[in-house]
Biopython code that builds the backbone (N, CA, C, O; Angstrom):
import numpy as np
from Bio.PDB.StructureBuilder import StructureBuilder

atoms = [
    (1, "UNK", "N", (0.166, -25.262, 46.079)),
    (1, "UNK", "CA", (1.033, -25.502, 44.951)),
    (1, "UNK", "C", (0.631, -24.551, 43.819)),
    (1, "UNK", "O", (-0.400, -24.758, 43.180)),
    (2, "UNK", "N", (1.647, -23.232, 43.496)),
    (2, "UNK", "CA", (1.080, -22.306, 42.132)),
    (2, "UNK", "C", (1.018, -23.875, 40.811)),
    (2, "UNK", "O", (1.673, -24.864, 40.484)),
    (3, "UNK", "N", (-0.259, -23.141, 40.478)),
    (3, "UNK", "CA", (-0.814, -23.961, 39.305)),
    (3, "UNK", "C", (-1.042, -22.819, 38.198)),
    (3, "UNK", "O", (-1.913, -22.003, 38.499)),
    (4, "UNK", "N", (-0.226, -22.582, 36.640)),
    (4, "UNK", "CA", (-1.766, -22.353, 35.754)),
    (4, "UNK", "C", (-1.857, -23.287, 34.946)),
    (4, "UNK", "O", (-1.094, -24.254, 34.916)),
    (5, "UNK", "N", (-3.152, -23.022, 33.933)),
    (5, "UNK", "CA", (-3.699, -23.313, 32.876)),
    (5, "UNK", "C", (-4.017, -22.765, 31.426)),
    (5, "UNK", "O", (-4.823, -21.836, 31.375)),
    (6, "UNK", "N", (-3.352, -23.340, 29.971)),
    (6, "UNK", "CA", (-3.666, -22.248, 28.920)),
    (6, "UNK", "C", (-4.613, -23.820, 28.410)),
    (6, "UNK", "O", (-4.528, -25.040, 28.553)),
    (7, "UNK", "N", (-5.687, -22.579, 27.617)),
    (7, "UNK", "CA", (-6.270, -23.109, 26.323)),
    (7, "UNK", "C", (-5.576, -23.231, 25.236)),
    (7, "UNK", "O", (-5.692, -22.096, 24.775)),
    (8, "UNK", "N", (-4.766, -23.963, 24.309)),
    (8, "UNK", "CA", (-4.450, -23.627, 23.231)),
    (8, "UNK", "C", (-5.285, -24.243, 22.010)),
    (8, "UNK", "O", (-5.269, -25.433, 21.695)),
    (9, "UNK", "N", (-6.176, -23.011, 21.239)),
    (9, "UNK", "CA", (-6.881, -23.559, 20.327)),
    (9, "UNK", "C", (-5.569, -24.223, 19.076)),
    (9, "UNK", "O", (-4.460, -23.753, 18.818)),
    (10, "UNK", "N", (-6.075, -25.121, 18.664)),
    (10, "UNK", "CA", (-5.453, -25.888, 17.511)),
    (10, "UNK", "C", (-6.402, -27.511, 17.237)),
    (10, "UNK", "O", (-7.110, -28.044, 18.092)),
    (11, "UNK", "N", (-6.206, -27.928, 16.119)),
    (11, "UNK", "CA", (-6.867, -29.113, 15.140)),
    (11, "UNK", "C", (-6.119, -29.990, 15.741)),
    (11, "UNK", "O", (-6.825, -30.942, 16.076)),
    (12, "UNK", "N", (-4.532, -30.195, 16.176)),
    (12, "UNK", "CA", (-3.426, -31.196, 16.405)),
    (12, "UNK", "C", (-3.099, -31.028, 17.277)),
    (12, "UNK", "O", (-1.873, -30.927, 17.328)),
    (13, "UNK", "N", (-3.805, -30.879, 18.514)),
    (13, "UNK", "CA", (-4.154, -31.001, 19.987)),
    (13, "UNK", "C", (-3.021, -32.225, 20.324)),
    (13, "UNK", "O", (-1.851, -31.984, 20.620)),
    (14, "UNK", "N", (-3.526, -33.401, 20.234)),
    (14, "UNK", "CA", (-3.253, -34.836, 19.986)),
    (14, "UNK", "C", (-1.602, -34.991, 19.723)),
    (14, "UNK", "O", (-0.812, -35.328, 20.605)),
    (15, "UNK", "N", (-1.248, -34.689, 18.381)),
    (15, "UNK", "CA", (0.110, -34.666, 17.671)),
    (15, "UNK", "C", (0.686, -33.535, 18.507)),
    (15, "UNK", "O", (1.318, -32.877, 17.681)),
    (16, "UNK", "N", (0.771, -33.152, 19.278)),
    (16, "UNK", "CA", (1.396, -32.208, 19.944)),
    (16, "UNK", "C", (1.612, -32.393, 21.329)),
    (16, "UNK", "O", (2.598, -31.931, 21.902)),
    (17, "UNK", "N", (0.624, -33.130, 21.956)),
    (17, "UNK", "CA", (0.730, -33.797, 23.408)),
    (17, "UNK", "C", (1.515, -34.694, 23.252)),
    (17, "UNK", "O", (2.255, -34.763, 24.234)),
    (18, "UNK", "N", (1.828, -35.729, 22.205)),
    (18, "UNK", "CA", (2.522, -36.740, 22.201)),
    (18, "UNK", "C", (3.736, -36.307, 21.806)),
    (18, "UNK", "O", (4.724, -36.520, 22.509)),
    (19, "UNK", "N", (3.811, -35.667, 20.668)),
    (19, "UNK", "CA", (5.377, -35.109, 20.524)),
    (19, "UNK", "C", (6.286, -34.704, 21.367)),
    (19, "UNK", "O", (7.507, -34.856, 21.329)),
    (20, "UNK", "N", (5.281, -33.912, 22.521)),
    (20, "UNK", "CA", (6.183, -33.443, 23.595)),
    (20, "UNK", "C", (6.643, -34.623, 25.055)),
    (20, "UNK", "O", (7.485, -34.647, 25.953)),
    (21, "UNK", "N", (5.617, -35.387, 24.622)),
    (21, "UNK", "CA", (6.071, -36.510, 25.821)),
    (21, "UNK", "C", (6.709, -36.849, 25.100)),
    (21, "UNK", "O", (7.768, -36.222, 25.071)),
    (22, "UNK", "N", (6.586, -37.870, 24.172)),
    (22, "UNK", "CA", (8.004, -38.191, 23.532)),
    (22, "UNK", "C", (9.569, -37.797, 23.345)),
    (22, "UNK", "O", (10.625, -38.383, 23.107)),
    (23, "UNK", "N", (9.120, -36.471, 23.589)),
    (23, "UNK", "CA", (10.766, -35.642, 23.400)),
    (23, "UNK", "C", (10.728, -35.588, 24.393)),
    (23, "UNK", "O", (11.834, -36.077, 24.625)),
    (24, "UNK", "N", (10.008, -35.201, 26.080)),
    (24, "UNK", "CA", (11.243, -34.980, 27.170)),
    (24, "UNK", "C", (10.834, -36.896, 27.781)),
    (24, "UNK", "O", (10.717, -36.954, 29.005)),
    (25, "UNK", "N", (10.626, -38.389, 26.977)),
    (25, "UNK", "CA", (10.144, -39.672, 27.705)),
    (25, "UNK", "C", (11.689, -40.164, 27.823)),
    (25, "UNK", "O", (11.808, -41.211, 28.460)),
    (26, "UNK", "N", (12.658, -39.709, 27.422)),
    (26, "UNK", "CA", (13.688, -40.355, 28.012)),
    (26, "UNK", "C", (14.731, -39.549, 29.025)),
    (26, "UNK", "O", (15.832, -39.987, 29.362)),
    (27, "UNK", "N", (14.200, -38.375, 29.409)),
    (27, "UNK", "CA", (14.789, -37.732, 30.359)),
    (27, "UNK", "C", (13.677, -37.538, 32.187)),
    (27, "UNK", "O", (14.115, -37.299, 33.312)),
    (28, "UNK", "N", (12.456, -37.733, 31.805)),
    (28, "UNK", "CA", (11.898, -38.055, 32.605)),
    (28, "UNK", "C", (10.539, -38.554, 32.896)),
    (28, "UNK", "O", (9.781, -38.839, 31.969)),
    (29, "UNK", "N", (10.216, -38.667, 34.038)),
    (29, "UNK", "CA", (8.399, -40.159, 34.083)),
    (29, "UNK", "C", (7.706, -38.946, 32.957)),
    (29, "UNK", "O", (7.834, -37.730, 32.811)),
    (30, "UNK", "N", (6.976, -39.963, 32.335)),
    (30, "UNK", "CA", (5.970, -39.510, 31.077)),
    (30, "UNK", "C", (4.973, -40.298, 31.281)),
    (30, "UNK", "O", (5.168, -41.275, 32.004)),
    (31, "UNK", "N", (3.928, -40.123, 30.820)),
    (31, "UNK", "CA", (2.560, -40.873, 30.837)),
    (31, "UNK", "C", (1.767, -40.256, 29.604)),
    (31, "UNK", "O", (1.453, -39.069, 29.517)),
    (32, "UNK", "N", (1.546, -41.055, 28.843)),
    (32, "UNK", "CA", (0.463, -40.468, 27.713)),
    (32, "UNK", "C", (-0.465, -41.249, 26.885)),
    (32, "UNK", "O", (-0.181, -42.385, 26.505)),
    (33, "UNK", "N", (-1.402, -40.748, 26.643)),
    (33, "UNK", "CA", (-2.237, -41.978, 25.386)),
    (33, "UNK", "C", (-2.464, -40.230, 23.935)),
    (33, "UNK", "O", (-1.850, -39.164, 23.886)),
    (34, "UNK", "N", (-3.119, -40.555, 23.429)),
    (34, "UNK", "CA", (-3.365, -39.698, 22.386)),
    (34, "UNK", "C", (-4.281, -38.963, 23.063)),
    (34, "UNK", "O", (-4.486, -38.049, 22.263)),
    (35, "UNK", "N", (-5.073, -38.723, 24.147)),
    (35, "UNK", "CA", (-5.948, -37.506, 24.613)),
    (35, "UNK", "C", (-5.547, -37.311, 25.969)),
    (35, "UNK", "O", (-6.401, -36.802, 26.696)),
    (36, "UNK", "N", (-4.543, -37.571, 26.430)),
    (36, "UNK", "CA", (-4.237, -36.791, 28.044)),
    (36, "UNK", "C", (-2.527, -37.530, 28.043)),
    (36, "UNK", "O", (-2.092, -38.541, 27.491)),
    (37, "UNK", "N", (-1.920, -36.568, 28.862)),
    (37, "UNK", "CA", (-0.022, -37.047, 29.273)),
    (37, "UNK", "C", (-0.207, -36.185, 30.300)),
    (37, "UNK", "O", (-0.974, -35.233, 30.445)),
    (38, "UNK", "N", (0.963, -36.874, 31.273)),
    (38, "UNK", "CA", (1.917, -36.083, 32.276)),
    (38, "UNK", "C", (3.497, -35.892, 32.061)),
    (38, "UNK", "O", (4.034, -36.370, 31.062)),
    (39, "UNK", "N", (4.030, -35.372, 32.766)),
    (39, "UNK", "CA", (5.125, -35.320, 32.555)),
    (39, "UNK", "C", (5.488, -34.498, 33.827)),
    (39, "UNK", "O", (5.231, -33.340, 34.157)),
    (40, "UNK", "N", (6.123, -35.433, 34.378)),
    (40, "UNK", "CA", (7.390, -34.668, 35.842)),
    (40, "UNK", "C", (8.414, -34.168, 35.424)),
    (40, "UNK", "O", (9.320, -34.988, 35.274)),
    (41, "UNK", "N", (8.768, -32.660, 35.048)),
    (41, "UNK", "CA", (9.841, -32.225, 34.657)),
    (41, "UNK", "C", (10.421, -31.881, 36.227)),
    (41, "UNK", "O", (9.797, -32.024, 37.279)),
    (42, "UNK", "N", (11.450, -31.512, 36.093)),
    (42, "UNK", "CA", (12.468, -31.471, 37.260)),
    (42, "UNK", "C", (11.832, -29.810, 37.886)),
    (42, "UNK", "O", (11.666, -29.654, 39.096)),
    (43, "UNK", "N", (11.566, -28.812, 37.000)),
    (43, "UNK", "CA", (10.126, -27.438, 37.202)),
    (43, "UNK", "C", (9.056, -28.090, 37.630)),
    (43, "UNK", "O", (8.422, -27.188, 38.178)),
    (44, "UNK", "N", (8.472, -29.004, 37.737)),
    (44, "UNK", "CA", (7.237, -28.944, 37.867)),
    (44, "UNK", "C", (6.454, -30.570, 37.482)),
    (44, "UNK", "O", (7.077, -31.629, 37.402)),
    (45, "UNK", "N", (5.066, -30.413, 37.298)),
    (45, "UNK", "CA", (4.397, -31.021, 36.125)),
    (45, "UNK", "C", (3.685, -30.771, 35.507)),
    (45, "UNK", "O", (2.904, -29.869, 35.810)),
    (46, "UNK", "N", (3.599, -31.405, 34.392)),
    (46, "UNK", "CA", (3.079, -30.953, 33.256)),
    (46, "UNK", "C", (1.778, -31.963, 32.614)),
    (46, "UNK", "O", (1.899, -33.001, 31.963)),
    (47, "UNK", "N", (0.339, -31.163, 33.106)),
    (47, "UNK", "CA", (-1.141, -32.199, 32.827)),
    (47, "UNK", "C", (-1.395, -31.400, 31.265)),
    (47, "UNK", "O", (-1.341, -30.189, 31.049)),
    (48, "UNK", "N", (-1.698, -32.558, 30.241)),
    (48, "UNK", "CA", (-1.956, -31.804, 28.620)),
    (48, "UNK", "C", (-3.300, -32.813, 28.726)),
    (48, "UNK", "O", (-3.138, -33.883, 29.312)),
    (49, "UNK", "N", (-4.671, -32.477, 28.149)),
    (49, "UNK", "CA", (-5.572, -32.581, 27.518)),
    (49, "UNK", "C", (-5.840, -32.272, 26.291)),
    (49, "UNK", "O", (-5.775, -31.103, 25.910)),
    (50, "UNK", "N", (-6.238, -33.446, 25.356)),
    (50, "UNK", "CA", (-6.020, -33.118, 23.716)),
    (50, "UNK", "C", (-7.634, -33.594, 23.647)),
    (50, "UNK", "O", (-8.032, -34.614, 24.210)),
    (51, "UNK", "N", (-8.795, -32.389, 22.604)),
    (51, "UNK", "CA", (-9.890, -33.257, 22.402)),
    (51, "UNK", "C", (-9.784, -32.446, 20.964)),
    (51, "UNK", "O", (-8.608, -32.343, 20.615)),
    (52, "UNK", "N", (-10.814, -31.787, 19.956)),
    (52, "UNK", "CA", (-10.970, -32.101, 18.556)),
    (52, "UNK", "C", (-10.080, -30.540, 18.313)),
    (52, "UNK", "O", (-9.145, -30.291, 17.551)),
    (53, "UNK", "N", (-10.570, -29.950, 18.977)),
    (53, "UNK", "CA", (-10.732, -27.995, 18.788)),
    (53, "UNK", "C", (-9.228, -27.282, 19.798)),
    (53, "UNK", "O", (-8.897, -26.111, 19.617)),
    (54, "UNK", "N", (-8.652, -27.969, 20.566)),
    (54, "UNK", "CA", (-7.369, -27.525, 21.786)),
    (54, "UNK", "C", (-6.860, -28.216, 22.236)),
    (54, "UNK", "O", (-7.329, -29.346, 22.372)),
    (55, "UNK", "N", (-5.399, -27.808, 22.782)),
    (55, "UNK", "CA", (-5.229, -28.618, 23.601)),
    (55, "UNK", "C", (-5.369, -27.718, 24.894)),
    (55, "UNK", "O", (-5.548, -26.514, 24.711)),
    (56, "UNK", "N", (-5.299, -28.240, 26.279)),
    (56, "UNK", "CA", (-5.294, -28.030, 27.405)),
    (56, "UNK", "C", (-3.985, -28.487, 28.388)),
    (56, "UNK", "O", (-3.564, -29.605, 28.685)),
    (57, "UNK", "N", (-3.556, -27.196, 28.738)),
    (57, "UNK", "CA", (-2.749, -27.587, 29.516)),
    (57, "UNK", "C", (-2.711, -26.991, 30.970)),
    (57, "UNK", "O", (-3.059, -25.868, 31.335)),
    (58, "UNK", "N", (-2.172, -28.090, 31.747)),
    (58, "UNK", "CA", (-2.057, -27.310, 33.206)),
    (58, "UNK", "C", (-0.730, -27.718, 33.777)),
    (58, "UNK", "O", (-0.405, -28.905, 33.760)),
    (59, "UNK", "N", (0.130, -26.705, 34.331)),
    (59, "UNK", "CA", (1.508, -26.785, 35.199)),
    (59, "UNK", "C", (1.551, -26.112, 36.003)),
    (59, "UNK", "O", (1.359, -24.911, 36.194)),
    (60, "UNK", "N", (1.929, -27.251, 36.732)),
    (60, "UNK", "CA", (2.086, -26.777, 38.353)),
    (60, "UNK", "C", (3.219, -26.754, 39.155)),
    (60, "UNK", "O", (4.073, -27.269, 38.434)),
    (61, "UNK", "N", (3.726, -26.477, 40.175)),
    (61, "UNK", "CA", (5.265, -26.396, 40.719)),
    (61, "UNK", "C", (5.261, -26.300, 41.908)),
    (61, "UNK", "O", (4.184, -25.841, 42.287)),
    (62, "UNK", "N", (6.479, -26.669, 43.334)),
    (62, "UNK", "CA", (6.417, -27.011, 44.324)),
    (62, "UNK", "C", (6.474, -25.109, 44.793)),
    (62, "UNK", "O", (5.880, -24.457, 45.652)),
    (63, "UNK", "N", (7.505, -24.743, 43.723)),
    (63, "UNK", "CA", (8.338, -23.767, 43.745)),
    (63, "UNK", "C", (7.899, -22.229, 43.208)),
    (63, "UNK", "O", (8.356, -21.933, 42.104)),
    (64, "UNK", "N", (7.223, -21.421, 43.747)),
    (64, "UNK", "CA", (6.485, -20.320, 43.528)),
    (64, "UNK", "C", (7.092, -19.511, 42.243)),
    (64, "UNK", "O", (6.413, -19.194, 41.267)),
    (65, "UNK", "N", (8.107, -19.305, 42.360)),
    (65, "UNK", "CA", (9.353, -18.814, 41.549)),
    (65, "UNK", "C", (9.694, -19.792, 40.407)),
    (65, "UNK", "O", (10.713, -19.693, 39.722)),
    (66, "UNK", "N", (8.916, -20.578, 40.288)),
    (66, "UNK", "CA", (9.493, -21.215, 38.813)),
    (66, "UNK", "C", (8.260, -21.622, 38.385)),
    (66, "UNK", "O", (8.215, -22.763, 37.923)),
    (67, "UNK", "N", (7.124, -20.909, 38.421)),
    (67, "UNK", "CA", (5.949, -21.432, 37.540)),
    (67, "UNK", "C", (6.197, -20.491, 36.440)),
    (67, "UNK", "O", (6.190, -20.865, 35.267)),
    (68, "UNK", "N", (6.348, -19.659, 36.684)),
    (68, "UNK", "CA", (6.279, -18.542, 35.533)),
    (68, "UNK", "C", (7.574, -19.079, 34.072)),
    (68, "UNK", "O", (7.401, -18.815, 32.882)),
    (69, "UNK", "N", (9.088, -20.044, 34.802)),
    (69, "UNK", "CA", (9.793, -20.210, 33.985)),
    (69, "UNK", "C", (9.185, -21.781, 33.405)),
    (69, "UNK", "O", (9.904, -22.088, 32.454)),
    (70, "UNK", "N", (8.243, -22.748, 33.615)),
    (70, "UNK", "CA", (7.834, -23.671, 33.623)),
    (70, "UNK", "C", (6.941, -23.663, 32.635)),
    (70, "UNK", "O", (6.803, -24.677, 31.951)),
    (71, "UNK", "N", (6.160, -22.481, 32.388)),
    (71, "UNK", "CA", (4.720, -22.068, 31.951)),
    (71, "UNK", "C", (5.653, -21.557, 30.527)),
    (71, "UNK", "O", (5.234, -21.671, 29.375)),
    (72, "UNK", "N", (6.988, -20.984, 30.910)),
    (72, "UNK", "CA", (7.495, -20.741, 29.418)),
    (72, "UNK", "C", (8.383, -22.221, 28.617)),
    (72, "UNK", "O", (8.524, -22.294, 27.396)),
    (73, "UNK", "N", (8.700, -22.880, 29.219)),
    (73, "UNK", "CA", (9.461, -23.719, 28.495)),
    (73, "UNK", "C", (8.915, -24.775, 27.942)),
    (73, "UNK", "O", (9.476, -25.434, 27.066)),
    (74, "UNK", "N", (7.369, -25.109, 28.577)),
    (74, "UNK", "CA", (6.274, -26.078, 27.942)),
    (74, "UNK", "C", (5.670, -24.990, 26.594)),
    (74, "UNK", "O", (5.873, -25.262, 25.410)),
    (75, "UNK", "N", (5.371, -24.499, 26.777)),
    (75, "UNK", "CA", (4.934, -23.208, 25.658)),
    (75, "UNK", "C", (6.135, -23.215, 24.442)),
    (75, "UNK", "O", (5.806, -23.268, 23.257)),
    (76, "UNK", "N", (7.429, -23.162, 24.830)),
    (76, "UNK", "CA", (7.809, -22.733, 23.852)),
    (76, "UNK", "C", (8.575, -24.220, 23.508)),
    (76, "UNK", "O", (9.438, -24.076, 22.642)),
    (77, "UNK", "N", (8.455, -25.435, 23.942)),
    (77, "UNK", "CA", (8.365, -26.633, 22.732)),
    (77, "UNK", "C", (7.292, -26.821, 22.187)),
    (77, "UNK", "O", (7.314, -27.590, 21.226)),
    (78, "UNK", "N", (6.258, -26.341, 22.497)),
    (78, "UNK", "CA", (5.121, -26.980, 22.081)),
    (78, "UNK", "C", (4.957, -26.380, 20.676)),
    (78, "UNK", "O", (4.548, -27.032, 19.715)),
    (79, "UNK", "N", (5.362, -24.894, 20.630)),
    (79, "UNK", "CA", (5.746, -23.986, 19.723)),
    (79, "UNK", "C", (6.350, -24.339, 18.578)),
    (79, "UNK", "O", (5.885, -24.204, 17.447)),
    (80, "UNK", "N", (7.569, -24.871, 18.931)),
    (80, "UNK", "CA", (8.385, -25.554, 18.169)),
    (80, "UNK", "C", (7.861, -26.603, 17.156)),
    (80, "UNK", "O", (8.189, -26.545, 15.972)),
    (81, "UNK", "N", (6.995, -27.616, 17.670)),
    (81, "UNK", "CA", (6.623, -28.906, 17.286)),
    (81, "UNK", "C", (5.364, -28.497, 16.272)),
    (81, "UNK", "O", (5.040, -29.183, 15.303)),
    (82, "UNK", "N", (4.343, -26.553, 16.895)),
    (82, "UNK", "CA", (3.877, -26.466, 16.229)),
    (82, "UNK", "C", (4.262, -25.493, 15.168)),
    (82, "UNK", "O", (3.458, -24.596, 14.918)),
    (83, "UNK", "N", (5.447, -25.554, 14.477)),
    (83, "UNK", "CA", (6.026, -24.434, 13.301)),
    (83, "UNK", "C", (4.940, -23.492, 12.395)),
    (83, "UNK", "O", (4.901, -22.295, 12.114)),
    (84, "UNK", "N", (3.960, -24.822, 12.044)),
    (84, "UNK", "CA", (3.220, -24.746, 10.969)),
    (84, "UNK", "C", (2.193, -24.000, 11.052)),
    (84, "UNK", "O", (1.593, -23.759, 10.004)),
    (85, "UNK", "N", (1.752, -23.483, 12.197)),
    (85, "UNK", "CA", (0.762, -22.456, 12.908)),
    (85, "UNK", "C", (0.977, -21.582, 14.184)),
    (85, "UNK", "O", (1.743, -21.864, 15.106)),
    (86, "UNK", "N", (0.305, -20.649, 14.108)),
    (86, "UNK", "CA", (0.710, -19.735, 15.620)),
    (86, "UNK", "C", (-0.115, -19.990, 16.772)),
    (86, "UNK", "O", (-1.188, -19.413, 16.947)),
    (87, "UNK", "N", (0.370, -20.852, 17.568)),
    (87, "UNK", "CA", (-0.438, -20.785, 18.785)),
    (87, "UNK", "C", (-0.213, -19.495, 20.037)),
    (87, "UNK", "O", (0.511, -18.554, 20.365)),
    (88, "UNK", "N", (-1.251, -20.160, 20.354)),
    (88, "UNK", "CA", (-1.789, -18.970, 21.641)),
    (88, "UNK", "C", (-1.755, -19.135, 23.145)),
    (88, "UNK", "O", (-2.875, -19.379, 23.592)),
    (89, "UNK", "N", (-0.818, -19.076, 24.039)),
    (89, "UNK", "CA", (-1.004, -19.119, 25.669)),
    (89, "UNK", "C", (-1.342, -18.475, 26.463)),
    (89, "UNK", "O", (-0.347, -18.022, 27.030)),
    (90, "UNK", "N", (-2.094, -18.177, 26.828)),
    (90, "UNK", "CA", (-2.922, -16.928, 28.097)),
    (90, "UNK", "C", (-2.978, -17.892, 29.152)),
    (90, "UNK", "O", (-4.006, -18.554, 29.293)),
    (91, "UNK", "N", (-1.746, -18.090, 30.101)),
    (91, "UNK", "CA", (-1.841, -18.939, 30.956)),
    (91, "UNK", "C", (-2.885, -17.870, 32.158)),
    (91, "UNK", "O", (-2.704, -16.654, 32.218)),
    (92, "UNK", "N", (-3.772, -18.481, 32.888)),
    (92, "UNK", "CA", (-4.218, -18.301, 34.029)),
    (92, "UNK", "C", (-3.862, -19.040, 35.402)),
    (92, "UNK", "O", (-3.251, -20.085, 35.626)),
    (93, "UNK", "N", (-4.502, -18.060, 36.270)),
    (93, "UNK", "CA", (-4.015, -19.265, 37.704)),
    (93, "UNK", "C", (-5.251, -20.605, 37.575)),
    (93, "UNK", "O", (-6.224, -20.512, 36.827)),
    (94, "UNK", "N", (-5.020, -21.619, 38.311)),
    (94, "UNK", "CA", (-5.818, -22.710, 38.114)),
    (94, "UNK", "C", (-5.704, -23.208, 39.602)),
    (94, "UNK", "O", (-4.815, -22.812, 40.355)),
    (95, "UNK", "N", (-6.670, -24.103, 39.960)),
    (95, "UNK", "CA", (-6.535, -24.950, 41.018)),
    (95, "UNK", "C", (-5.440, -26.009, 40.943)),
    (95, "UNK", "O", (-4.878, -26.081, 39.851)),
    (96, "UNK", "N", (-5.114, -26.677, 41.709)),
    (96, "UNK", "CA", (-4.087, -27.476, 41.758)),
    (96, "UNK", "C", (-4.671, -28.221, 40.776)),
    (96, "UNK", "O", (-5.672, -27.984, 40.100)),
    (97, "UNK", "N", (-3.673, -29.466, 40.782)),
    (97, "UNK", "CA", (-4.048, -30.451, 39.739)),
    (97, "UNK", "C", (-4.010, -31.794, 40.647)),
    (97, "UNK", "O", (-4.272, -32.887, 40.144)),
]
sb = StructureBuilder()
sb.init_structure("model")
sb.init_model(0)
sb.init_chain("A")
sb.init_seg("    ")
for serial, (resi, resn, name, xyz) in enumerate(atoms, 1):
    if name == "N":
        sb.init_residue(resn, " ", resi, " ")
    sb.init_atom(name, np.array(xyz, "f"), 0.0, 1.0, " ", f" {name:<3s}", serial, name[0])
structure = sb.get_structure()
């Protein structure tokens, strides 16, 4: 299963994992507390880790050909939600999840 993983340094790790489950929790399964969510998007899924200094994310896909569009559309809400600063994605490959 192609997997990657970005570091994104930021303070609102937390407020940003939840924002985004929240915005796609009525279109599909979500799981979250304030330091870890999933999310089964219809691309993929989507593992977020929130601790003081990043968040962490990892997405993965059945579909070889859509990690790369998967890896952009989590990135660029997360973007969104974060206006107020510039984050950073250097997705890498990762082990499955």
């Amino acid at each position: 299963m192609p997997t990657s993983h970005a570091d994104v340094a930021t303070e609102h790790a937390s407020r940003y994992l939840q924002q985004l489950c929240k915005h796609w929790a009525h279109k599909f399964p979500v799981e979250f507390d304030p330091h870890h969510g999933t999310i089964d998007l219809s691309l993929g899924r989507t593992v977020m880790d929130a601790d003081a200094s990043a968040l962490h994310v990892t997405v993965s896909t059945d579909e070889g050909g859509s990690l790369e569009r998967l890896e952009s559309v989590v990135a660029d809400h997360i973007k969104r939600f974060a206006f107020r600063e510039e984050l950073t994605f250097d997705w890498k490959p990762a082990t499955a999840v």
